[in-house]
C-alpha positions as CSV (number, residue, x, y, z in Angstrom):
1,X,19.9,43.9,28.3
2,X,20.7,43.6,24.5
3,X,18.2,42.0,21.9
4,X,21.5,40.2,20.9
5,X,22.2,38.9,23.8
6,X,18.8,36.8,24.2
7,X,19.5,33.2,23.2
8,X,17.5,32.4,19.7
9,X,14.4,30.8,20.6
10,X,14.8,29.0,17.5
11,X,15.0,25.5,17.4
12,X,17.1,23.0,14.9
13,X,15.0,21.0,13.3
14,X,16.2,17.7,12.0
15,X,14.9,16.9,8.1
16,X,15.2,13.4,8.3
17,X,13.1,13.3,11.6
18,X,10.8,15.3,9.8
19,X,10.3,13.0,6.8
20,X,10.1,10.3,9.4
21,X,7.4,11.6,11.0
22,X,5.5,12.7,7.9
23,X,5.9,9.0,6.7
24,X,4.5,7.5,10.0
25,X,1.7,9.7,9.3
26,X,0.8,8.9,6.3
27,X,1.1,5.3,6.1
28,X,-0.4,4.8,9.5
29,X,-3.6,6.2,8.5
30,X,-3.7,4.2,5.5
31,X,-3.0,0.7,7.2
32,X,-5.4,2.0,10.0
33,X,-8.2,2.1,7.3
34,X,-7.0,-1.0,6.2
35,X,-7.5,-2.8,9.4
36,X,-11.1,-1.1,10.0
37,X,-11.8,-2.5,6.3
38,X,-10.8,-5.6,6.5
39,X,-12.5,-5.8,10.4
40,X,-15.7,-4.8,8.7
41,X,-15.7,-7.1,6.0
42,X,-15.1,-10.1,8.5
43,X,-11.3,-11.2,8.5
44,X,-11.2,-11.1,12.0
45,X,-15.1,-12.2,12.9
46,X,-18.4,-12.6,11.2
47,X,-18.9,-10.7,7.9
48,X,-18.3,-11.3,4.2
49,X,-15.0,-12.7,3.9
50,X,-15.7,-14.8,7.5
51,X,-18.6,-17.3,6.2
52,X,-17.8,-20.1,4.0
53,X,-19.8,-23.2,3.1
54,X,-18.6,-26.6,1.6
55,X,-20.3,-29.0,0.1
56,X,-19.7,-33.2,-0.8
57,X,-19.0,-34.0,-4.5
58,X,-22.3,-35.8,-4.7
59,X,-23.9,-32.8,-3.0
60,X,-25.5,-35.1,-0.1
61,X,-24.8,-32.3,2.3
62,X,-22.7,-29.2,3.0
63,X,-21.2,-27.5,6.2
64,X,-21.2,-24.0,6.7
65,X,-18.5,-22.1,9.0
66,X,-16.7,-19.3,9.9
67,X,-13.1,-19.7,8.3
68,X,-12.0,-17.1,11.3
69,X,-12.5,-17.3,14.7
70,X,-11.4,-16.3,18.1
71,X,-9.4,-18.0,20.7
72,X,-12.4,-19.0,23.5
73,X,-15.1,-17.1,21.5
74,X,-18.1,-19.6,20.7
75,X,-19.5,-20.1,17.0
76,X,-21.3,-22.5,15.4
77,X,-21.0,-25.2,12.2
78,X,-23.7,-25.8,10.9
79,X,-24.0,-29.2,8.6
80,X,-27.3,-29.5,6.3
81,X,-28.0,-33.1,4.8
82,X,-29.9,-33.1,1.9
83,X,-30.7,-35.9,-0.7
84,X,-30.0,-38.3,1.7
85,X,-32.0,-41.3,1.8
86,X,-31.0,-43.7,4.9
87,X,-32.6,-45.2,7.9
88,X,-30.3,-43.5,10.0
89,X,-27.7,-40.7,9.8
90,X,-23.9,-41.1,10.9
91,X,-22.3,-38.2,11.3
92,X,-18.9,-38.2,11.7
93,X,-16.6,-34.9,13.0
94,X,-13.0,-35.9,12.4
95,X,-10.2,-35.5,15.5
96,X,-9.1,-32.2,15.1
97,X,-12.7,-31.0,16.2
98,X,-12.0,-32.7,19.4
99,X,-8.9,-31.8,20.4
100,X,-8.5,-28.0,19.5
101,X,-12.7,-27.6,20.4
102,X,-14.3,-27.3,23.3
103,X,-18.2,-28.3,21.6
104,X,-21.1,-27.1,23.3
105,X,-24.9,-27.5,22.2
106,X,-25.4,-29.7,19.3
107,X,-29.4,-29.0,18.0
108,X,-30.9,-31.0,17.2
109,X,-30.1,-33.9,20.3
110,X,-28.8,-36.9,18.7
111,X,-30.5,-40.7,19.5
112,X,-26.8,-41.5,20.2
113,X,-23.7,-40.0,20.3
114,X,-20.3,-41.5,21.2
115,X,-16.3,-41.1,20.4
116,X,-13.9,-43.8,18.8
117,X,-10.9,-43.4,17.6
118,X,-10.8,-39.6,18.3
119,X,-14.1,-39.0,16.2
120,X,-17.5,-38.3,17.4
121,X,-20.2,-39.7,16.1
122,X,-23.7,-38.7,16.4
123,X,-26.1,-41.1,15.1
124,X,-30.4,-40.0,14.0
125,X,-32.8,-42.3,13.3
126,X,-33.9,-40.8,9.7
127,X,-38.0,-41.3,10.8
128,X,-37.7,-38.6,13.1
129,X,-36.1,-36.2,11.8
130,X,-36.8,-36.5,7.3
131,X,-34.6,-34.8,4.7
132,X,-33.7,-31.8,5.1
133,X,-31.8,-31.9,8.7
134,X,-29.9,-29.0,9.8
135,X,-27.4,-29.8,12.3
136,X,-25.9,-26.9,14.6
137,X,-22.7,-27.5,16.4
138,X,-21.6,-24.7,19.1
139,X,-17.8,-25.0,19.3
140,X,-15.3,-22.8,21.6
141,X,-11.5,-23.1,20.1
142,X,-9.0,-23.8,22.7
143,X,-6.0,-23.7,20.4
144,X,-5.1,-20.6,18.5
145,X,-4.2,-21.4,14.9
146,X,-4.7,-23.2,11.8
147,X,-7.1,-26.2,12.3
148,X,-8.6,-28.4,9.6
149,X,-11.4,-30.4,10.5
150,X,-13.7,-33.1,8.3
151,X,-16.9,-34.3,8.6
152,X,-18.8,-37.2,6.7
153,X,-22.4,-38.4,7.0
154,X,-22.5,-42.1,6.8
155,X,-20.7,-43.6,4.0
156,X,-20.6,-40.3,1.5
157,X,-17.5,-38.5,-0.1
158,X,-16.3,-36.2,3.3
159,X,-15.7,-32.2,3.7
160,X,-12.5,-30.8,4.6
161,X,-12.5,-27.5,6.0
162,X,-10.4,-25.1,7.3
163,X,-10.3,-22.6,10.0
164,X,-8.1,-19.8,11.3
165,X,-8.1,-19.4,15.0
166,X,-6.9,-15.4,16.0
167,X,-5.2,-16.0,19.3
């Protein structure tokens, strides 16, 4: 047999496939390091861009958060009151804690708690427990999304979060 009549092992290559390809490449590495960045830094969990903290205009006491979470993935709130002089504390967690939350452990145990309205109130007698309390909330989202919550301690100026919920 003929080296001419072997077929040519050769095979068409297609430039725009090519480009394609090279493309995919190099873009897919980049918005892979993107995602790793922005995973490390705490868009999607705990980290730097994940913890947030508010506090009321008269600075009475402040909330601290996560402004991302996970759907069915526990994390805490923590609410600090300050300069608060009272014989009791009120705190009040507005509706939207309720119904996209599942809470778990709140530390310390309130005297009272109870709901009206759709807002949970947790009541402390100020004697036993003296400026400055740290509340810690455990919540578990059940809702994946945007959710904005509020919380007041008796009769100051309230805090409005927010908080992203990754499904």
């Amino acid at each position: 047999m003929k080296q001419q009549d072997k077929e040519d092992p050769r095979v068409e290559e297609s430039p725009s496939a090519l480009n394609f390809e090279y493309n995919i490449n190099r873009f897919g590495v980049l918005f892979l390091l993107a995602i790793i960045i922005a995973a490390l830094a705490g868009l999607f969990s705990n980290g730097l861009l994940s913890s947030a903290s508010k506090q009321n205009t008269p600075h009475t006491f402040d909330v601290n958060y996560d402004r991302f979470a996970r759907l069915m993935s526990e994390s805490e709130i923590n609410i600090t009151i300050q300069d608060l002089h009272a014989d009791r504390y009120m705190v009040s967690i507005g509706n939207s804690l309720l119904d996209n939350y599942q809470l778990g452990d709140i530390r310390p145990e309130p005297d009272k708690m109870y709901s009206h309205g759709g807002t949970l109130y947790l009541m402390y007698n100020a004697a036993d427990f003296p400026p400055p309390l740290s509340l810690w909330i455990s919540i578990t989202p059940r809702k994946p999304g945007n959710v904005t919550s509020t919380v007041k301690v008796n009769s100051e100026a309230e805090i409005t979060y927010r908080q992203f919920v990754y499904p």
